[in-house]
N, CA and C atoms of all chains as a GROMACS GRO file, in nm:
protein
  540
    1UNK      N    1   3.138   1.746   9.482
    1UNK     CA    2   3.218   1.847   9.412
    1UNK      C    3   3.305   1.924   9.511
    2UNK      N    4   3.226   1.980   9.628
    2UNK     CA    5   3.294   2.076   9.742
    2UNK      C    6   3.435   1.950   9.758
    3UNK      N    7   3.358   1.842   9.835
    3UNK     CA    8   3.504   1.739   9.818
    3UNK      C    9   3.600   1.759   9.771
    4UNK      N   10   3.618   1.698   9.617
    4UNK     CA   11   3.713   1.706   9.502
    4UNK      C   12   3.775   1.851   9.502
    5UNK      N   13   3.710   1.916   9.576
    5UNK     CA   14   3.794   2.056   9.541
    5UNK      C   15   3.894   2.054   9.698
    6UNK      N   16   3.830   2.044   9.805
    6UNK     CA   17   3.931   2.081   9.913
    6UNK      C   18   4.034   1.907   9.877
    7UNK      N   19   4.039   1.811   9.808
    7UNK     CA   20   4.130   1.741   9.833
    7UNK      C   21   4.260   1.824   9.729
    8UNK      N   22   4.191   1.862   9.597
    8UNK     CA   23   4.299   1.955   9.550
    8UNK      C   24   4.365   2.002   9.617
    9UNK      N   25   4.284   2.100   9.712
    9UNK     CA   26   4.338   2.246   9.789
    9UNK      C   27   4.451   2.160   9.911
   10UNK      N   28   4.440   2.026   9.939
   10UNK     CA   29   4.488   1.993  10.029
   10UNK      C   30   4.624   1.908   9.996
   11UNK      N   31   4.585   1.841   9.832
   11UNK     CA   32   4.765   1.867   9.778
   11UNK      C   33   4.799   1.961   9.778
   12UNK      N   34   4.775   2.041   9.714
   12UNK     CA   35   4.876   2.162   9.669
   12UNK      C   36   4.930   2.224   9.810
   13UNK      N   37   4.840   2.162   9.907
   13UNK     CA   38   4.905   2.268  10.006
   13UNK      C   39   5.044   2.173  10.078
   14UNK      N   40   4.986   2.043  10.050
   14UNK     CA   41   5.133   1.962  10.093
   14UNK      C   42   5.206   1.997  10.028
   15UNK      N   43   5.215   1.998   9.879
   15UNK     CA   44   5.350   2.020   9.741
   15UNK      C   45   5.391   2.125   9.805
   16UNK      N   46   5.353   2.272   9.824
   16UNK     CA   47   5.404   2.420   9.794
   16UNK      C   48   5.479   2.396   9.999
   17UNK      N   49   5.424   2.375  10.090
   17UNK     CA   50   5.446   2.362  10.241
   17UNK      C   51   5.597   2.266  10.224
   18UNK      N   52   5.577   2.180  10.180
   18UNK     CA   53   5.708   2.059  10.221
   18UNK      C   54   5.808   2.096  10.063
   19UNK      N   55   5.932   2.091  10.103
   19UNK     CA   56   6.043   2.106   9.973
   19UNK      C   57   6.038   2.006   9.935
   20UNK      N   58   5.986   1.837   9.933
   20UNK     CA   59   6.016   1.785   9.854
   20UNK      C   60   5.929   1.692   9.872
   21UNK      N   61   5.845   1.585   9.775
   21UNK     CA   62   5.776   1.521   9.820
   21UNK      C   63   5.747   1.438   9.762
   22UNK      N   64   5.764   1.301   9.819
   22UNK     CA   65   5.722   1.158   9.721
   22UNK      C   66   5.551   1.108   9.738
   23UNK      N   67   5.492   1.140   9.646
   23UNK     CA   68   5.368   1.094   9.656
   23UNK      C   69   5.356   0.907   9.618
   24UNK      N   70   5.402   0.804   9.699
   24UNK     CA   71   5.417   0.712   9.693
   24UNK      C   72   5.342   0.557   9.784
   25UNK      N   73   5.376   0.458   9.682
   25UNK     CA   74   5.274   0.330   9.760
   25UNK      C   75   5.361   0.264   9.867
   26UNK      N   76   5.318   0.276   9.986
   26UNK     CA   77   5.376   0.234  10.120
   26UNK      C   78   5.483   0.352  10.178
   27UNK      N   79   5.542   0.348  10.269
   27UNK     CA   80   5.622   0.440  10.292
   27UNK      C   81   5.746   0.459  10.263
   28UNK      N   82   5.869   0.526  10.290
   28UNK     CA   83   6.044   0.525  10.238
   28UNK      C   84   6.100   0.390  10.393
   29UNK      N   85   6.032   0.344  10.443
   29UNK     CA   86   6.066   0.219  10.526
   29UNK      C   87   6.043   0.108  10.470
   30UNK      N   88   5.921   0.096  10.385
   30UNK     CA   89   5.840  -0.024  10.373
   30UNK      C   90   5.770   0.011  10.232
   31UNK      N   91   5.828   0.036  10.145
   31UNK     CA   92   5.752   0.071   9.980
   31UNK      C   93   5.719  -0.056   9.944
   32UNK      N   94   5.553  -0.015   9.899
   32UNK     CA   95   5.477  -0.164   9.876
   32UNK      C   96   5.463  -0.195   9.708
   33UNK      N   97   5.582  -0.122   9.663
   33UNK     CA   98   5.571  -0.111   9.509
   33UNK      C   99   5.748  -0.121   9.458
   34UNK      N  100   5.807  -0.183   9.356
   34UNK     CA  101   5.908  -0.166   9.330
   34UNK      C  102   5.975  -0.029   9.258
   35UNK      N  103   5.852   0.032   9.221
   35UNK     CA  104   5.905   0.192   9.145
   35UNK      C  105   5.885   0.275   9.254
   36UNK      N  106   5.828   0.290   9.369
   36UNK     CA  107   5.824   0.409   9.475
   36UNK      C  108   5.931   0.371   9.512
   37UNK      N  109   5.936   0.218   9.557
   37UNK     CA  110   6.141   0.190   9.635
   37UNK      C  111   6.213   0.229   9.587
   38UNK      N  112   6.233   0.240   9.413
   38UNK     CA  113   6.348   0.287   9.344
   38UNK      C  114   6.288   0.472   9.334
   39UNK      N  115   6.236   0.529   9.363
   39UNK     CA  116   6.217   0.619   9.370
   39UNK      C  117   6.309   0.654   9.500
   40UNK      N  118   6.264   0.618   9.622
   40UNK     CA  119   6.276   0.650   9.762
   40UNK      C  120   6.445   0.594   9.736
   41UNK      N  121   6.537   0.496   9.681
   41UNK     CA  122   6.658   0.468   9.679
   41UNK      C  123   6.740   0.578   9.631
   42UNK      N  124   6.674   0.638   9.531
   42UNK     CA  125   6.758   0.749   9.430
   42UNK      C  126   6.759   0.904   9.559
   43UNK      N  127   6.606   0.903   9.606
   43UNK     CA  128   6.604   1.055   9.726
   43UNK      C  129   6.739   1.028   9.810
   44UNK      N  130   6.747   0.868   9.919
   44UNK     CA  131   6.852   0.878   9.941
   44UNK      C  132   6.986   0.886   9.947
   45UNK      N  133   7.009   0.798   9.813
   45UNK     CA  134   7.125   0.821   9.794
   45UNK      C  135   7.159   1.002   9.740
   46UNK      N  136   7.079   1.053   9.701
   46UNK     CA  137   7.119   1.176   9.703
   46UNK      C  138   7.125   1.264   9.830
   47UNK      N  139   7.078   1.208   9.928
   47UNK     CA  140   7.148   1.291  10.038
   47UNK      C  141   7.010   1.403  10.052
   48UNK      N  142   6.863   1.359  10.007
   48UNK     CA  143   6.758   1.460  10.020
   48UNK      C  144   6.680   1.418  10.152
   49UNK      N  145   6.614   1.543  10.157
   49UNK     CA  146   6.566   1.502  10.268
   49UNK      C  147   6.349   1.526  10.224
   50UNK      N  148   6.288   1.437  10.256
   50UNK     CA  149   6.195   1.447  10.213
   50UNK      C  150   6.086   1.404  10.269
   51UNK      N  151   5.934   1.425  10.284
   51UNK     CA  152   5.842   1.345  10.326
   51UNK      C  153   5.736   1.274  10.230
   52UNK      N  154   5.691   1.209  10.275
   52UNK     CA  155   5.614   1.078  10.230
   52UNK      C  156   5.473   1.119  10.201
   53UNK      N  157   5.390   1.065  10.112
   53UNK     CA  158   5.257   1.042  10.156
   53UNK      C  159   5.212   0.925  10.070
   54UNK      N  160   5.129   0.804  10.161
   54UNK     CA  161   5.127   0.697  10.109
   54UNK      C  162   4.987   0.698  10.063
   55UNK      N  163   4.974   0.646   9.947
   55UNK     CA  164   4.881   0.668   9.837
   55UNK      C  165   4.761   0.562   9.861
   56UNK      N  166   4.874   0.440   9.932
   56UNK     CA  167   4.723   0.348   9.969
   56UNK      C  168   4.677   0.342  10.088
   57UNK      N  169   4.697   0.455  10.163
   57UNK     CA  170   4.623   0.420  10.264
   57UNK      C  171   4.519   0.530  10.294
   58UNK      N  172   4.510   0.612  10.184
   58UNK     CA  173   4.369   0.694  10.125
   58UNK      C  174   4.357   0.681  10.002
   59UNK      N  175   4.262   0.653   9.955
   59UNK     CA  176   4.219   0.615   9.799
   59UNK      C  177   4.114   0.747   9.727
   60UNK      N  178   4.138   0.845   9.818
   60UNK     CA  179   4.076   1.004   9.816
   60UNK      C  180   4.173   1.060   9.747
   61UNK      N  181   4.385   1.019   9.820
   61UNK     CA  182   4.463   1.107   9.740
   61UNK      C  183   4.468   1.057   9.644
   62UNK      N  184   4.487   0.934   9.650
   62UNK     CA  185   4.562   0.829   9.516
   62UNK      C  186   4.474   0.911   9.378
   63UNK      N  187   4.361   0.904   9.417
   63UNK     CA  188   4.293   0.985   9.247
   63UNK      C  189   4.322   1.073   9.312
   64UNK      N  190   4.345   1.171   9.428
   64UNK     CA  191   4.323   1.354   9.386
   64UNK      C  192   4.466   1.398   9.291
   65UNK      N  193   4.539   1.320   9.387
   65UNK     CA  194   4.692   1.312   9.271
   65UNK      C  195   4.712   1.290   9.127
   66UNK      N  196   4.665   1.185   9.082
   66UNK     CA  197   4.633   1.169   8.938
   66UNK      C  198   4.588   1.290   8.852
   67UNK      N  199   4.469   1.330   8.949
   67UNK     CA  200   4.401   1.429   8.895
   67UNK      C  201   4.526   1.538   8.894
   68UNK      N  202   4.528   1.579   9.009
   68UNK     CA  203   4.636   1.712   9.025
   68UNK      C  204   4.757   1.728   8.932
   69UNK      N  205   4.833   1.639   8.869
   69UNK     CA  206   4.934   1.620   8.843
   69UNK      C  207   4.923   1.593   8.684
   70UNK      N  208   4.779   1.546   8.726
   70UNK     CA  209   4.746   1.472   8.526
   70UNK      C  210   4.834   1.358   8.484
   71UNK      N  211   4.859   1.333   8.576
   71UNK     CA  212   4.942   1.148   8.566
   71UNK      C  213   4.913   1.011   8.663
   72UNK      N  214   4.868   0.959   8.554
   72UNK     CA  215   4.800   0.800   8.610
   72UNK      C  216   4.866   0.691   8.702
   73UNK      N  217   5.014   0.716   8.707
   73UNK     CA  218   5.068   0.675   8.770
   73UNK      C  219   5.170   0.704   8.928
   74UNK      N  220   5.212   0.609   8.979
   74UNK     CA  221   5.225   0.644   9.145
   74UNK      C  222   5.425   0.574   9.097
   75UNK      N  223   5.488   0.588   9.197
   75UNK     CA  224   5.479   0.736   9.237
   75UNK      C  225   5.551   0.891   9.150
   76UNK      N  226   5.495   0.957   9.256
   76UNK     CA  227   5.585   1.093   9.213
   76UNK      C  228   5.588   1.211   9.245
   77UNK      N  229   5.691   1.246   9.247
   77UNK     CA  230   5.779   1.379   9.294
   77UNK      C  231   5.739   1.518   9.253
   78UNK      N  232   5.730   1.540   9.351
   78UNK     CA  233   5.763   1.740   9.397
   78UNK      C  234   5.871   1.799   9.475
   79UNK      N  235   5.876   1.877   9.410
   79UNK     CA  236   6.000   1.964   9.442
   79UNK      C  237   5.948   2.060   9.460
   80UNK      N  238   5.948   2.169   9.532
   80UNK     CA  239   5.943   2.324   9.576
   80UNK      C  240   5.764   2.351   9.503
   81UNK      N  241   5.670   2.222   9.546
   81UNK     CA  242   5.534   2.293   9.428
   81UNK      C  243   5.536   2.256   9.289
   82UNK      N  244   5.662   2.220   9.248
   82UNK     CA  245   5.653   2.194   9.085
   82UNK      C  246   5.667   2.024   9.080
   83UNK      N  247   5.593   1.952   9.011
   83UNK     CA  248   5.565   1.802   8.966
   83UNK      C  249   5.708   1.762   8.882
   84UNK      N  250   5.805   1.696   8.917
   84UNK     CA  251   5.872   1.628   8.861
   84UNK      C  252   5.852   1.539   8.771
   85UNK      N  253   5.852   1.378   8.808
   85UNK     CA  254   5.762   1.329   8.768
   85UNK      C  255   5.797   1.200   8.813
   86UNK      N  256   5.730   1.087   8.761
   86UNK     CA  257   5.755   0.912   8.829
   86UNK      C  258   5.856   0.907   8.815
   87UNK      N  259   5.915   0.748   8.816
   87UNK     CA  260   6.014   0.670   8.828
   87UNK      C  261   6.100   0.703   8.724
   88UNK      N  262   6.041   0.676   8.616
   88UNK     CA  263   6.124   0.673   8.519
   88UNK      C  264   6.215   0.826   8.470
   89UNK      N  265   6.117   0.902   8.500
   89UNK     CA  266   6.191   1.047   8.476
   89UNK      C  267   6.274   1.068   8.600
   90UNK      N  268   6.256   1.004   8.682
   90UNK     CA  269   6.347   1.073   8.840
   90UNK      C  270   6.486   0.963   8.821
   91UNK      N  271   6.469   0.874   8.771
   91UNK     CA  272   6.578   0.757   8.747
   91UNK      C  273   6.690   0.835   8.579
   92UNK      N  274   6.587   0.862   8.541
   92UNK     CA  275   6.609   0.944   8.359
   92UNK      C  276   6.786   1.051   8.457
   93UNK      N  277   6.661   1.185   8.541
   93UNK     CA  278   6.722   1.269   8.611
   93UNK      C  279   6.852   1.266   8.702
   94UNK      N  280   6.824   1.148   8.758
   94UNK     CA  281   6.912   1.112   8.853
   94UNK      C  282   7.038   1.090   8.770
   95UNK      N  283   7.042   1.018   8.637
   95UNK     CA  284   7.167   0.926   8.606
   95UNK      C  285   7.263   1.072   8.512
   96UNK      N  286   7.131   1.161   8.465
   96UNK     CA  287   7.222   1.302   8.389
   96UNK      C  288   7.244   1.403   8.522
   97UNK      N  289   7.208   1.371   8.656
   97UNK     CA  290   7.272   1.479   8.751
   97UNK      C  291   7.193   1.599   8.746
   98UNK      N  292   7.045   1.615   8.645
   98UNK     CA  293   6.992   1.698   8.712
   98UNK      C  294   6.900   1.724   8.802
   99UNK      N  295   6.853   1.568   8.844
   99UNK     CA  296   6.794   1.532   8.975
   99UNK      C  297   6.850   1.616   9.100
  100UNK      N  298   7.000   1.583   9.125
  100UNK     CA  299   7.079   1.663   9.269
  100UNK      C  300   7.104   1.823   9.204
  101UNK      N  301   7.055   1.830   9.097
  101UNK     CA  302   7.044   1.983   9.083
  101UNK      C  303   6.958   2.054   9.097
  102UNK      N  304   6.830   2.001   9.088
  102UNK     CA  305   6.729   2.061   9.130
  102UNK      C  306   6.669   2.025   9.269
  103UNK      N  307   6.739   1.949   9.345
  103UNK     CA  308   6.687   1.966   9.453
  103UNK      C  309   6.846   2.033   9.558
  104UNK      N  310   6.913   2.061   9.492
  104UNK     CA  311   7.073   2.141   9.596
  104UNK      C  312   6.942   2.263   9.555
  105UNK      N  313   6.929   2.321   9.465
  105UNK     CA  314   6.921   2.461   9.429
  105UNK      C  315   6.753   2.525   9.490
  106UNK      N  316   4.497  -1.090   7.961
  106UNK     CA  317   4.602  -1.036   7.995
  106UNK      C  318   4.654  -0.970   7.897
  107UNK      N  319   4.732  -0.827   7.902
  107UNK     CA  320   4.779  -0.724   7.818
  107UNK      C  321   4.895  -0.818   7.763
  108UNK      N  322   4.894  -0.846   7.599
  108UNK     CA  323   5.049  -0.828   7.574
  108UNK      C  324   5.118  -0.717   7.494
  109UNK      N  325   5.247  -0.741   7.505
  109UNK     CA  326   5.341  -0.629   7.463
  109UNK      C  327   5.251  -0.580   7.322
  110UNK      N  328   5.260  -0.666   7.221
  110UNK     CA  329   5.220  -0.620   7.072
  110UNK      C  330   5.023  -0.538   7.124
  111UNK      N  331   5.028  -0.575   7.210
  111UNK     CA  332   4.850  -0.513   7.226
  111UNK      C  333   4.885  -0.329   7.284
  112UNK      N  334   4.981  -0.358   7.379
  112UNK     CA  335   5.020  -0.216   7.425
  112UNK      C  336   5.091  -0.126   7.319
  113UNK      N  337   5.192  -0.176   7.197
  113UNK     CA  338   5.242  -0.112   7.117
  113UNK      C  339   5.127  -0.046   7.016
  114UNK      N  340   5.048  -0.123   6.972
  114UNK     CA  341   4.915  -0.083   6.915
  114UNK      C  342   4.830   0.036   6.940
  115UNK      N  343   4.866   0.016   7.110
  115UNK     CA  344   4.731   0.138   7.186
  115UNK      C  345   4.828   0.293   7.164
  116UNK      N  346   4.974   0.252   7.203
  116UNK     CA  347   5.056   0.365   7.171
  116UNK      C  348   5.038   0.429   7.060
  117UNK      N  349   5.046   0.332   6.973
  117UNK     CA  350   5.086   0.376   6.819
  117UNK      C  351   4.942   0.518   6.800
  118UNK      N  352   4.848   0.449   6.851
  118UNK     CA  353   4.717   0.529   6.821
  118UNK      C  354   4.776   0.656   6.854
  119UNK      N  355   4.834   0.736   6.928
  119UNK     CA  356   4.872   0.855   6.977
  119UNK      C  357   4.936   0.910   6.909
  120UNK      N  358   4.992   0.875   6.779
  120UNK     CA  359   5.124   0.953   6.731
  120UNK      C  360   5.136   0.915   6.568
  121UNK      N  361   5.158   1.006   6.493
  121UNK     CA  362   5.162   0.973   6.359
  121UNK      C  363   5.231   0.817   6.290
  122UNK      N  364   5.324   0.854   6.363
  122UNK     CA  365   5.426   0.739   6.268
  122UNK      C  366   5.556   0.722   6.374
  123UNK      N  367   5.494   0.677   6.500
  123UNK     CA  368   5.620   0.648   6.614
  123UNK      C  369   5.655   0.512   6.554
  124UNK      N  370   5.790   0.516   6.629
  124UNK     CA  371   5.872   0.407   6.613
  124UNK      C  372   5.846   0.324   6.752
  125UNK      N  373   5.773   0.217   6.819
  125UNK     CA  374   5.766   0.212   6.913
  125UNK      C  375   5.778   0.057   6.962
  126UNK      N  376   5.882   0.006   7.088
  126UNK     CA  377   5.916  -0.129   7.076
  126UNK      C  378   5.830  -0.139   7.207
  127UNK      N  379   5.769  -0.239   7.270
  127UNK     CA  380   5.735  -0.330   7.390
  127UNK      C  381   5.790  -0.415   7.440
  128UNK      N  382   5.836  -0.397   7.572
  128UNK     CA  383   5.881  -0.594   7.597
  128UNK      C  384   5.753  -0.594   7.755
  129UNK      N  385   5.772  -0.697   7.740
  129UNK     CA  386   5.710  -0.696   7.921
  129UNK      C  387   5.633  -0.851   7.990
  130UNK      N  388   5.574  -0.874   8.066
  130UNK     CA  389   5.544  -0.988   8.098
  130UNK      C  390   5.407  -1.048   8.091
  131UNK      N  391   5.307  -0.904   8.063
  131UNK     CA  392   5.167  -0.898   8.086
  131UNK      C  393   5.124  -0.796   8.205
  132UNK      N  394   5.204  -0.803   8.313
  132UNK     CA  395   5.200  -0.675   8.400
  132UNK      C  396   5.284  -0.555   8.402
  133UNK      N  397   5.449  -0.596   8.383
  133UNK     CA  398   5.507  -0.501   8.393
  133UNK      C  399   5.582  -0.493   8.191
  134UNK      N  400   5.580  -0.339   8.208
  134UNK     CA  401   5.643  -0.380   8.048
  134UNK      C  402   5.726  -0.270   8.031
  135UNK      N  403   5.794  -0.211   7.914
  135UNK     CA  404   5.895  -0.143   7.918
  135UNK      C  405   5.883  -0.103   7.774
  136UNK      N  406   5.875  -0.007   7.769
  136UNK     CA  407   5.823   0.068   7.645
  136UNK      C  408   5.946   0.186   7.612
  137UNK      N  409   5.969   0.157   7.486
  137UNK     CA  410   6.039   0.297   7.369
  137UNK      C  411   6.004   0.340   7.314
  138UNK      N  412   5.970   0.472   7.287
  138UNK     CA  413   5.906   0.548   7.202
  138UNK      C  414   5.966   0.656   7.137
  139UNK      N  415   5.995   0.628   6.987
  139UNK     CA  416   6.031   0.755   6.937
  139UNK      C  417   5.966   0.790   6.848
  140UNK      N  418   5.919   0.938   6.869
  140UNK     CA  419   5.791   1.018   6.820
  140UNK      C  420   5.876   1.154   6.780
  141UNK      N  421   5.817   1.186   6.632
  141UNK     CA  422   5.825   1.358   6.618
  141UNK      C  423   5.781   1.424   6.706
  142UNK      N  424   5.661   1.371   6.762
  142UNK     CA  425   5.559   1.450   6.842
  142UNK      C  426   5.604   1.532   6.967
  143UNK      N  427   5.748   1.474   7.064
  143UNK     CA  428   5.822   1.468   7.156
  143UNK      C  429   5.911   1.608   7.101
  144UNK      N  430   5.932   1.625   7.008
  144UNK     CA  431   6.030   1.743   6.966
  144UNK      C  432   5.989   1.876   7.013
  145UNK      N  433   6.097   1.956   7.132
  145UNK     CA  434   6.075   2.090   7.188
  145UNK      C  435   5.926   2.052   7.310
  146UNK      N  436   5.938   1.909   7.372
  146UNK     CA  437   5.849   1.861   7.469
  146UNK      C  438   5.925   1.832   7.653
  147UNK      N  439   5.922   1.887   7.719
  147UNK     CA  440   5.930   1.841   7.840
  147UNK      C  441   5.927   1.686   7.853
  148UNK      N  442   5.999   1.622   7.943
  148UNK     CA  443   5.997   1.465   7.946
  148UNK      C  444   5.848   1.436   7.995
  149UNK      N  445   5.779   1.537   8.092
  149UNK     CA  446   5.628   1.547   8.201
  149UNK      C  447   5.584   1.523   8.036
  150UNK      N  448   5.575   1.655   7.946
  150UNK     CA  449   5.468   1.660   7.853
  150UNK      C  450   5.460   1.490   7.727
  151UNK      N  451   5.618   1.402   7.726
  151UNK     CA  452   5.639   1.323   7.646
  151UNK      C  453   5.562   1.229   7.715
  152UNK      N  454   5.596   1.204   7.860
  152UNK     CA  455   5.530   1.071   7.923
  152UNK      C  456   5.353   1.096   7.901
  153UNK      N  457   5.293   1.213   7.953
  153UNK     CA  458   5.198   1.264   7.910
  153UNK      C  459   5.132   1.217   7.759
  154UNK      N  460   5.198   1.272   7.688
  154UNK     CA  461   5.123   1.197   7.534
  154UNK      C  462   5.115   1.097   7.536
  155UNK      N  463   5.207   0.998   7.581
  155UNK     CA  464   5.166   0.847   7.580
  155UNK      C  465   5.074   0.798   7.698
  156UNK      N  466   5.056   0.859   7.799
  156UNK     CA  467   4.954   0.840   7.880
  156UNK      C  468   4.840   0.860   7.820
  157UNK      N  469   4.822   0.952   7.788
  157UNK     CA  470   4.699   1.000   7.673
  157UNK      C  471   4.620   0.951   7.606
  158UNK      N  472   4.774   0.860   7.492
  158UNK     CA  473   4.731   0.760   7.400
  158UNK      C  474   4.658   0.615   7.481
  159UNK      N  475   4.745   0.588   7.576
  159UNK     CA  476   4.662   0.481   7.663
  159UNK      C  477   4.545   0.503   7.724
  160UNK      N  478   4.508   0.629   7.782
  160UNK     CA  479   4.342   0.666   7.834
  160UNK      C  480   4.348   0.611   7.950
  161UNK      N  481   4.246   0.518   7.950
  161UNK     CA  482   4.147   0.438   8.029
  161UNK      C  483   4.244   0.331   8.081
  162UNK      N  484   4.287   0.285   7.974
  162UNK     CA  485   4.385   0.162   8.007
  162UNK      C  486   4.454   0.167   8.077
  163UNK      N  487   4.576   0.251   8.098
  163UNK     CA  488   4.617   0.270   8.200
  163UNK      C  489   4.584   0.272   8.343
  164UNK      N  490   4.444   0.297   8.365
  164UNK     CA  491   4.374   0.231   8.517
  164UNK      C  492   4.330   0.113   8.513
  165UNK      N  493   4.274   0.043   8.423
  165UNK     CA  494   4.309  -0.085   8.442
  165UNK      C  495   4.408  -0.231   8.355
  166UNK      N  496   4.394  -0.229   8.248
  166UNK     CA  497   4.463  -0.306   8.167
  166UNK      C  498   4.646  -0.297   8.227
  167UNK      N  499   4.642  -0.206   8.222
  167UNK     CA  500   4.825  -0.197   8.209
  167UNK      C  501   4.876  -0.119   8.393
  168UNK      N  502   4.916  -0.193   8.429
  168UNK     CA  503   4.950  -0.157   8.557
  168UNK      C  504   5.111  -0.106   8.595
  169UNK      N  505   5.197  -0.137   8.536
  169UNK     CA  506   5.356  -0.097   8.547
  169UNK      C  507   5.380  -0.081   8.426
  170UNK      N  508   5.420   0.044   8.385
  170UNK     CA  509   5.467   0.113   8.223
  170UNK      C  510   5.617   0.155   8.292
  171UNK      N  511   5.726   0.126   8.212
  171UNK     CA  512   5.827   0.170   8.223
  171UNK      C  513   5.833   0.221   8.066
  172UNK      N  514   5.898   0.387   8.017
  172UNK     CA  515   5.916   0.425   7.951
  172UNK      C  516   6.024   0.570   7.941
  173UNK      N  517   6.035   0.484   7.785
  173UNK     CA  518   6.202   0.592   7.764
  173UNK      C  519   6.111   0.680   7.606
  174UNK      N  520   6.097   0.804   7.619
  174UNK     CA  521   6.037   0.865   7.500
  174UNK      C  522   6.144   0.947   7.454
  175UNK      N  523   6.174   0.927   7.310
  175UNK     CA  524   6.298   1.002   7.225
  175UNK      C  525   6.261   1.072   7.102
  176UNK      N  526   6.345   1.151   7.070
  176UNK     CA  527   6.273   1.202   6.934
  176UNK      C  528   6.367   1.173   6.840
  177UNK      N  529   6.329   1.139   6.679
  177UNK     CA  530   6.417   1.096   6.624
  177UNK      C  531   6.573   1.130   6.632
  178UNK      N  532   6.588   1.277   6.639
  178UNK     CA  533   6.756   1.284   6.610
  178UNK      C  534   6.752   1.259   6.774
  179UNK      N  535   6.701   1.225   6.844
  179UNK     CA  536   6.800   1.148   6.936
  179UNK      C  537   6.812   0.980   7.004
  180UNK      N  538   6.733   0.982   6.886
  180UNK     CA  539   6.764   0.829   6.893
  180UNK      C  540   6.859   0.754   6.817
   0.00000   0.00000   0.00000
């Protein structure tokens, strides 16, 4: 239980610490998944700047994330502490422009 | 192996009377959903209900969900 609680305490402290953050499978060099790549394609082409954390190479975050976020799936985005969300909403975001709006602002 | 008509099924369970199409291969699939339920919902809270409706499955049965959730007048 003590566990499960400091891995919480230890997202949230990545989300709220880093402005932006892809919780994703493999890294923005080497994505071992085709939706984190198209995730990590859309950060760059917007010109963001962001860090990584790769989901398979602790299987502690991969569920603390799920848990934290309340979504079963990888990957996905934070912004300033607040959960964006996977692929499909960051691809959704990206194509209406309020993707580069919430991360300019 | 999951097919499309098995995943439209598990959806459907979530929602009164969605309108809901599947395509996919057995791993990856691509799902539409238009639900009343979605009306005055965050896109987090729409993907959410259909996560919901899937449960369990979603950790193992169904591994790549691509989804577009709409509500009637905007579909």
């Amino acid at each position: 239980m003590t566990e499960q609680v400091s891995m919480q305490d230890q997202i949230k402290e990545t989300v709220t610490n880093n402005g932006v953050v892809l919780f994703m499978k493999g890294n923005a060099n080497f994505p071992q998944c085709g939706f984190s790549g198209r995730a990590v394609q859309i950060l760059n082409s917007l010109g963001a700047e962001f860090v990584t954390v790769d989901v398979l190479s602790n299987d502690e975050v991969r569920q603390g994330i799920k848990e934290y976020s309340n979504w079963p799936t990888i990957p996905q985005l934070y912004i300033k502490g607040e959960f964006v969300g996977g692929s499909d909403i960051m691809t959704e975001m990206y194509e209406s422009g309020e993707l580069k709006t919430a991360l300019d602002t | 192996m999951v097919t499309p008509e098995q995943l439209k099924t598990w959806i459907e369970t979530g929602f009164t009377d969605a309108q809901v199409s599947v395509e996919g291969d057995g791993h990856h699939f691509e799902a539409v959903i238009v639900a009343s339920e979605f009306e005055g919902k965050s896109r987090i809270q729409r993907h959410q209900l259909v996560y919901a409706a899937l449960g369990d499955k979603m950790k193992a049965e169904v591994h790549a969900l691509s989804m577009k959730t709409l509500t009637p007048s905007e579909s």
